[in-house]
N, CA, C and O of each residue as an XYZ file, in Angstrom:
300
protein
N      -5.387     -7.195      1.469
C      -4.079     -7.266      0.847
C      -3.051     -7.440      1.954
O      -3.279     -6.979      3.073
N      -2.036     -8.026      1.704
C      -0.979     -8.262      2.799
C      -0.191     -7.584      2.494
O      -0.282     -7.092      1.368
N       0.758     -7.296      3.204
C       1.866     -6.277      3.492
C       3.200     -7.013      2.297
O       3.996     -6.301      1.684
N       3.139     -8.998      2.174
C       3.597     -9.096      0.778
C       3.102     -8.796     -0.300
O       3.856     -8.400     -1.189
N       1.848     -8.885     -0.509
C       1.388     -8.312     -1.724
C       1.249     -6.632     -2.029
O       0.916     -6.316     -3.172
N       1.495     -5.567     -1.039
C       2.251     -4.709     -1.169
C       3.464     -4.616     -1.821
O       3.535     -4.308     -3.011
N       4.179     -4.796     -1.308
C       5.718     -5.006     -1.347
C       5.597     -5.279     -3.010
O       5.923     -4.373     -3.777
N       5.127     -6.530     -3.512
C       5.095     -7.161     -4.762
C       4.530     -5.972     -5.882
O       4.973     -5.681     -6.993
N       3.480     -5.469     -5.188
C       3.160     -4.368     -6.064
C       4.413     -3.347     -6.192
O       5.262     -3.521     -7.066
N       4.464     -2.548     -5.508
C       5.488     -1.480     -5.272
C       6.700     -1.253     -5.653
O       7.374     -0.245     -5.864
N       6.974     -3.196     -5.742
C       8.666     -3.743     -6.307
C       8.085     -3.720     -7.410
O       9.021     -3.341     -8.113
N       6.963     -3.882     -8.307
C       6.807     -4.160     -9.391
C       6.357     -2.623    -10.485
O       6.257     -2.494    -11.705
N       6.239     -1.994     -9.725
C       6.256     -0.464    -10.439
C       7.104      0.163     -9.959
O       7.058      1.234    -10.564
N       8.228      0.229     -8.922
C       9.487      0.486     -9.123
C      10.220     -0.157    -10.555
O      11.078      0.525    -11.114
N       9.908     -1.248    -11.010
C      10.672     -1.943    -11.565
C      10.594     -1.502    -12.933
O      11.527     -1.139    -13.649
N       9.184     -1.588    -13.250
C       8.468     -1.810    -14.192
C       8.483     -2.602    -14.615
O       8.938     -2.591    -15.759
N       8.037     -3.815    -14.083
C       7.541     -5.680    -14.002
C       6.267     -5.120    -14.105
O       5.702     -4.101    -13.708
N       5.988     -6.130    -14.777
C       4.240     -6.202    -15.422
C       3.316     -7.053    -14.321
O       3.536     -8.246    -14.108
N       2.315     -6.349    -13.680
C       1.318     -7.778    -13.125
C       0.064     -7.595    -13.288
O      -0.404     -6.558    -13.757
N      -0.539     -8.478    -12.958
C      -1.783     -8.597    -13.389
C      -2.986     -8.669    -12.184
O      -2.863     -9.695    -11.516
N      -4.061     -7.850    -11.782
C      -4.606     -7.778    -10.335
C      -5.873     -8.285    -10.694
O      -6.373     -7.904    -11.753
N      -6.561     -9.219     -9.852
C      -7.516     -9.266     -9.791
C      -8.656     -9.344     -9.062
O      -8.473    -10.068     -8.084
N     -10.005     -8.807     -9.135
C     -10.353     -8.301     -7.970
C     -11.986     -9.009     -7.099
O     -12.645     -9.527     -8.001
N     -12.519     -9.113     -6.127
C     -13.443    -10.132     -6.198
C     -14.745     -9.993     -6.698
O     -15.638    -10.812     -6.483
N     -14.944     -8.351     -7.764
C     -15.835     -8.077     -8.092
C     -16.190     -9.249     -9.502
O     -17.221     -9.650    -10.040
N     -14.977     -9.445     -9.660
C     -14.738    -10.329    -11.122
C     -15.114    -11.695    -10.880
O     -14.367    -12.607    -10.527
N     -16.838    -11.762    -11.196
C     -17.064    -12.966    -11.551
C     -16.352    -13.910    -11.809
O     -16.704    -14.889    -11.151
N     -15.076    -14.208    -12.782
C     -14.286    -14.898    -13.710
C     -12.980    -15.225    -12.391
O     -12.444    -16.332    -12.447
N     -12.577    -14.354    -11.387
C     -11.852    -14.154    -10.488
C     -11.515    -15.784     -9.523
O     -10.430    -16.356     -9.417
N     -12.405    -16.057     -9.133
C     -12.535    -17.322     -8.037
C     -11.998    -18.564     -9.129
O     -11.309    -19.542     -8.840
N     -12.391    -18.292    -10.080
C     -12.194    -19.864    -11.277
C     -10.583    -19.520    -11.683
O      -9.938    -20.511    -12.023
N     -10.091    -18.633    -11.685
C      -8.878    -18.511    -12.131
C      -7.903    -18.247    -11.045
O      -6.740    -18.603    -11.234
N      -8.155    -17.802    -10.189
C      -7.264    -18.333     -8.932
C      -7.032    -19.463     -8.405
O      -5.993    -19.896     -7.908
N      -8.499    -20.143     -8.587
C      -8.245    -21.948     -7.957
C      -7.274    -22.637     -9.455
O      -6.245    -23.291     -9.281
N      -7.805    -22.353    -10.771
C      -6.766    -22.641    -11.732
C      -5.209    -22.374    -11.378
O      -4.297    -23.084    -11.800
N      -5.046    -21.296    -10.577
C      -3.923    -20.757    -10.996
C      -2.897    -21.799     -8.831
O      -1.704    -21.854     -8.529
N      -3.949    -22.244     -8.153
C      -3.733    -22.903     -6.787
C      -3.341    -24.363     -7.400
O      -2.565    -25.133     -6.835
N      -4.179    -24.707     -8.993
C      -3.575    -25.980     -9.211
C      -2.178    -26.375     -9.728
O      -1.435    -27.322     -9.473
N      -2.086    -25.273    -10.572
C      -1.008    -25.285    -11.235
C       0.514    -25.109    -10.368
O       1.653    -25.511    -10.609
N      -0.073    -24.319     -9.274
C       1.096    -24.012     -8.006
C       1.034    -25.519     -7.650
O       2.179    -25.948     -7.503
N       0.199    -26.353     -7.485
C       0.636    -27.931     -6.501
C       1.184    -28.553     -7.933
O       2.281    -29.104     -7.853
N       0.657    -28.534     -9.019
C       1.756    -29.227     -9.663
C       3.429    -28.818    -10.244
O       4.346    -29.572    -10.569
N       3.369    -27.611    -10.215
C       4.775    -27.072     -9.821
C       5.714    -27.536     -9.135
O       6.731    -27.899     -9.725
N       5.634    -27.636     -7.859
C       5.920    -28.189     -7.035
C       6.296    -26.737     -6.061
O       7.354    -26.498     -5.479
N       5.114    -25.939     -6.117
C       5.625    -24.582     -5.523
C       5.863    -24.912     -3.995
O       5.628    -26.060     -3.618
N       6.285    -24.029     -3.156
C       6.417    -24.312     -1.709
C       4.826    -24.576     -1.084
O       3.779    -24.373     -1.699
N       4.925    -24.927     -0.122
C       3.505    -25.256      0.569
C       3.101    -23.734      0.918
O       1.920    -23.391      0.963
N       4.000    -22.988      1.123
C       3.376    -21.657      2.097
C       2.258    -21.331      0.828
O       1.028    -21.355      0.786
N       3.328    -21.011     -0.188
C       3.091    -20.358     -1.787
C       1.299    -21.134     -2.190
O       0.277    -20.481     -2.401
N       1.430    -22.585     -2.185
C       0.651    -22.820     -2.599
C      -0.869    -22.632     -0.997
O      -2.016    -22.280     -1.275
N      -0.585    -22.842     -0.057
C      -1.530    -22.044      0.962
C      -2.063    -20.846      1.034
O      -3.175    -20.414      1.337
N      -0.982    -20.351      0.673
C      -1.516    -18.830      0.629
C      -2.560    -18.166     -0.954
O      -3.231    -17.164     -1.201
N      -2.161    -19.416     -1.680
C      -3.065    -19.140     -2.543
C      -4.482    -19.640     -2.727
O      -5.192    -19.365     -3.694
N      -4.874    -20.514     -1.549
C      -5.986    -21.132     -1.790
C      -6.758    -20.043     -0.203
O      -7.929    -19.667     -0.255
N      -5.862    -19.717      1.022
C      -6.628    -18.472      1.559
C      -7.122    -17.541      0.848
O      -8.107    -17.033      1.384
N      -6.722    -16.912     -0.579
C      -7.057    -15.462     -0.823
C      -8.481    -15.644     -1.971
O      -9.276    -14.843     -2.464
N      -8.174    -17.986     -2.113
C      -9.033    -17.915     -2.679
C     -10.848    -18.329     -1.928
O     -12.002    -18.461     -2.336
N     -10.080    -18.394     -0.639
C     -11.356    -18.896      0.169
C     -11.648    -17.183      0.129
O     -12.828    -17.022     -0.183
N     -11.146    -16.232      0.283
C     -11.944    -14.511      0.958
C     -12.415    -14.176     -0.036
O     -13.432    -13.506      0.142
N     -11.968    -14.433     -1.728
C     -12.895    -14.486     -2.996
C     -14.262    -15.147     -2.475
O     -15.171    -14.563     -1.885
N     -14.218    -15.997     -2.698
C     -15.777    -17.018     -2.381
C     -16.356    -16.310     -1.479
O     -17.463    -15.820     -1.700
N     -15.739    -16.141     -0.360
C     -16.454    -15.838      0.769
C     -17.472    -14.507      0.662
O     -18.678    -14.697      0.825
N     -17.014    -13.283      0.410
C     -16.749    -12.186     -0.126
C     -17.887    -12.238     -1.204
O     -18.952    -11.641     -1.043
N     -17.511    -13.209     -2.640
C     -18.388    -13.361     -3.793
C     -20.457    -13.822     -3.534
O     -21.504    -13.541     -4.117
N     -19.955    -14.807     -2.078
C     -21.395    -14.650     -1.744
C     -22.027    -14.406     -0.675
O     -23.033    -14.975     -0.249
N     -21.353    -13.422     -0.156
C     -21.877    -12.043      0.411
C     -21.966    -10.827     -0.240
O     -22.158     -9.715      0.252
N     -21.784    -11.195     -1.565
C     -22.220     -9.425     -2.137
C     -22.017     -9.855     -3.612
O     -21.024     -9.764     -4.335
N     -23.469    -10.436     -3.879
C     -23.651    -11.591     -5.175
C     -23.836    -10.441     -6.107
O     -23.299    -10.398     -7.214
N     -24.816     -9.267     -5.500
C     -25.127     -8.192     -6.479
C     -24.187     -7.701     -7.214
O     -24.427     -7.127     -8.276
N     -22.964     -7.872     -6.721
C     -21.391     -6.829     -6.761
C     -20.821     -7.727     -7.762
O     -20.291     -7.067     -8.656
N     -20.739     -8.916     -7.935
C     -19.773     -9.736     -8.902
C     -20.961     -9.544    -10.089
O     -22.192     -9.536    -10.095
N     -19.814     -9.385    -11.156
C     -20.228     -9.302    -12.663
C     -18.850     -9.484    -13.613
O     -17.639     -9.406    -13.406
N     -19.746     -9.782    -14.817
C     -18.467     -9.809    -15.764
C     -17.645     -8.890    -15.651
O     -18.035     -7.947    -14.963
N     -16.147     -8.779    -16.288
C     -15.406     -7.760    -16.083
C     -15.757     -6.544    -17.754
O     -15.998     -6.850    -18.922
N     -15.637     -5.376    -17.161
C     -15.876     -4.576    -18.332
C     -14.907     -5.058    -19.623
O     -14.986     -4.476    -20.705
């Protein structure tokens, strides 16, 4: 987690802004982050925005098959 995605949390239950976490145990996780990396390039989100979303989705993958036993559906 980065010290922004801190922040984002923390501002967001100070706030009580709703978010949604997801984690790399979640099978379903890697497919909906790269969904969610496409939708940032057609946005026209900033480059950082849309970079930084395809790093957290490379440490998913990465992560997902190194510890294949560990990913499963979500309860």
């Amino acid at each position: 987690m980065t010290k922004k995605d801190r922040k984002i949390i923390d501002d967001s239950e100070a706030n009580g802004t709703p978010i949604f976490v997801l984690t790399a145990k979640d099978k379903l996780s890697l497919e909906t982050i790269l969904g969610y990396h496409y939708q940032c390039r057609e946005a026209g989100c900033s480059e950082e925005h849309i970079k930084n979303a395809m790093l957290r989705a490379n440490e998913f993958e990465d992560w997902q098959g190194e510890n294949k036993d560990k990913v499963k559906l979500p309860d």
